[in-house]
C-alpha positions in Angstrom: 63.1 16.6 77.6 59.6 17.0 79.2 59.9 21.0 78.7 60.7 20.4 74.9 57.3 17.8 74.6 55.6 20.6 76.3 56.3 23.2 73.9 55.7 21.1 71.1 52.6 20.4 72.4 51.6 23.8 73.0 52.7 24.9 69.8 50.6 22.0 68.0 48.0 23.4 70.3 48.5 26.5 69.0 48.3 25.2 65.2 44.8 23.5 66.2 43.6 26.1 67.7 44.0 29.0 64.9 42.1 26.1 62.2 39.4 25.9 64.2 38.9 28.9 65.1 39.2 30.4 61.6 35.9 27.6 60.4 34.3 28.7 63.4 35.2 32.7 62.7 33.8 31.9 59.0 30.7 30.2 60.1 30.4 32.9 62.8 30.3 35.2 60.3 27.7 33.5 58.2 25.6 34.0 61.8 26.3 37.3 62.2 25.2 38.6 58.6 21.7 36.8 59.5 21.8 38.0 62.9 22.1 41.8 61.8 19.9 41.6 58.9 17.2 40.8 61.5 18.8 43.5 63.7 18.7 46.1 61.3 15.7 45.7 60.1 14.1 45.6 63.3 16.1 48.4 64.9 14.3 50.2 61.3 11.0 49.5 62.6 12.3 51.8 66.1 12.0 48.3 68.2 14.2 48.5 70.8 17.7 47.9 70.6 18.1 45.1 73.3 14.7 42.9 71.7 15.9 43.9 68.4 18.8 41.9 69.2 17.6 39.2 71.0 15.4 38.0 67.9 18.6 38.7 65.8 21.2 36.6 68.1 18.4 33.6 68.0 18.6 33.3 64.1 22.3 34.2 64.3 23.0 31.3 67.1 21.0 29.0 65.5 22.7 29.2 62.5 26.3 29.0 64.1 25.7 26.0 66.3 24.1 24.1 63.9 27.2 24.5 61.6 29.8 23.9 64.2 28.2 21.0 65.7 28.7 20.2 61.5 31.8 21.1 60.7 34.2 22.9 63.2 33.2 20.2 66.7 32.4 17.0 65.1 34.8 15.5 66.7 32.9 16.2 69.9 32.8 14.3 73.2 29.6 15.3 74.3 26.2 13.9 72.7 24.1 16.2 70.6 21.0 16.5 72.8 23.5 17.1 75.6 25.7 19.7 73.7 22.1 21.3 72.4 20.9 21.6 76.1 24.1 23.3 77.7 24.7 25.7 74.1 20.2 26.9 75.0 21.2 27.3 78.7 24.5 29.3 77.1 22.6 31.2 74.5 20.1 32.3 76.9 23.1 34.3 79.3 24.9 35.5 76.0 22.2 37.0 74.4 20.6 38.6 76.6 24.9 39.9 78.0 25.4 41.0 75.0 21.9 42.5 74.4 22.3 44.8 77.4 26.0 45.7 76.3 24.5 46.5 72.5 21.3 48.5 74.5 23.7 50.8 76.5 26.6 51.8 73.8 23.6 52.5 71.6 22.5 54.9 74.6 25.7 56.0 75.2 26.2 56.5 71.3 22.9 58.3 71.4 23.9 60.9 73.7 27.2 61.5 73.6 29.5 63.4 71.5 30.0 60.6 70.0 26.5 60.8 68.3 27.8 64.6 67.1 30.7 62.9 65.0 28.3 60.3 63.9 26.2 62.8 62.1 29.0 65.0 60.7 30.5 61.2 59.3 27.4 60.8 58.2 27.0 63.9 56.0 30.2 63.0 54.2 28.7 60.0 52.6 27.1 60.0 49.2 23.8 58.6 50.3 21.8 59.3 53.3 21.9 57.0 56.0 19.3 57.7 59.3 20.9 58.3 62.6 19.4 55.6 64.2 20.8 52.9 61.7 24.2 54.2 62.1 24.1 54.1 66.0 22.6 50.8 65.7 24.4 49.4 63.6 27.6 50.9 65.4 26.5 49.4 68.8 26.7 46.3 67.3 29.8 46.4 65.5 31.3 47.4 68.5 29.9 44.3 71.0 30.3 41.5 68.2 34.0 40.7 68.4 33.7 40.0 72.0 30.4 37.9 71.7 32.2 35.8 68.8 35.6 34.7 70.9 33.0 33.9 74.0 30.6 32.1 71.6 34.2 30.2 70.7 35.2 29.7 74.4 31.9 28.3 75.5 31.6 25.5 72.3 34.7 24.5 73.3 34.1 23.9 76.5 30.6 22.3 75.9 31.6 20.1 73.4 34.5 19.0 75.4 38.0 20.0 73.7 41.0 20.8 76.5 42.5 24.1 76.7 45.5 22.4 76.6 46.9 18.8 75.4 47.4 16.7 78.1 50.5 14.3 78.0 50.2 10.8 79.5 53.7 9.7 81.3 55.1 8.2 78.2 55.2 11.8 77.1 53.0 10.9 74.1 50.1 13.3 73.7 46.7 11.8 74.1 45.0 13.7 71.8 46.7 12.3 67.8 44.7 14.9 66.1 46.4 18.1 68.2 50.2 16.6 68.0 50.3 14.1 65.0 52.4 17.2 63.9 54.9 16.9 67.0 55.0 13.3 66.3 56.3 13.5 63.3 59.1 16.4 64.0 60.1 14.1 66.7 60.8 11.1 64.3 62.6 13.6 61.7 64.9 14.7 64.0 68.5 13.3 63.3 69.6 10.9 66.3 66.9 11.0 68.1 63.8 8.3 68.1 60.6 8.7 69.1 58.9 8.4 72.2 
């Protein structure tokens, strides 16, 4: 019986998991549309890739914690100055990860073959786009997914949410938001009564 609570539980985990993450992916979005405006139009000024997105990931961050703290974690179990302090501290290692990541596929974009394909793509289009926006803008493309399921990872863990739910030895789930669903399959069932 245990085993079958278990995989309720991780399938309810499962359920929770994929709704939160798809407000967070929505609001991450929002960030990253703010984030590479500024990144795009500073890599157009010729300012370094890896500043360029440093100042881009600030307003892009920002943006995203603000709105998770809002609407995707308010359920949180750890205080807003205290969740605020360990996101900065968090921030500070991701950006400047991912700003070295972004920095060297730009390079490697730059003088590669890669860059070769790049420019024939590039003549195909109906307008002209500059190299160095489309190696940009490709360095970041490429880094982004990563830096938004990390960006996930680390607000969960900072504001406090279990990987997993954890069952007491009752075998009802501590957490009524993550199984309520369980719960109620449970009492359905013909036969058989809740625990």
């Amino acid at each position: 019986m245990r085993g079958a609570i278990a995989v309720l539980n991780v399938r309810a985990w499962i359920e929770h998991f994929r709704q939160r993450f798809g407000a967070f992916a929505v609001l991450s979005g929002t960030g990253f549309l703010l984030d590479f405006a500024t990144y795009t139009t500073l890599a157009q000024l010729h300012v370094r890739l890896f500043a360029a997105n440093l100042a881009g990931a600030a307003v892009g961050m920002g943006t995203v914690f603000v709105g998770s703290q809002l609407a995707v974690f308010r359920d949180s179990r750890a205080s807003l100055p205290v969740a605020t302090g360990l996101y900065a501290m968090w921030s500070m290692v991701a950006v400047l990860f991912a700003s070295v990541l972004i920095d060297a596929v730009g390079g490697l974009l730059h003088t590669s073959a890669m860059a070769s394909l790049l420019v024939a793509g590039l003549a195909l289009l109906p307008v002209q786009v500059p190299v160095n926006l489309a190696i940009s803008t490709s360095a970041k493309i490429v880094v982004t997914p990563l830096t938004i399921l990390l960006n996930f990872c680390a607000m969960t863990l900072i504001n406090g949410h279990r990987t997993l739910p954890q069952p007491v030895p009752n075998g009802k789930d501590q957490d009524p938001d993550l199984c309520a669903d369980v719960q109620l399959r449970k009492a359905d069932r013909p036969g058989r009564q809740p625990m």
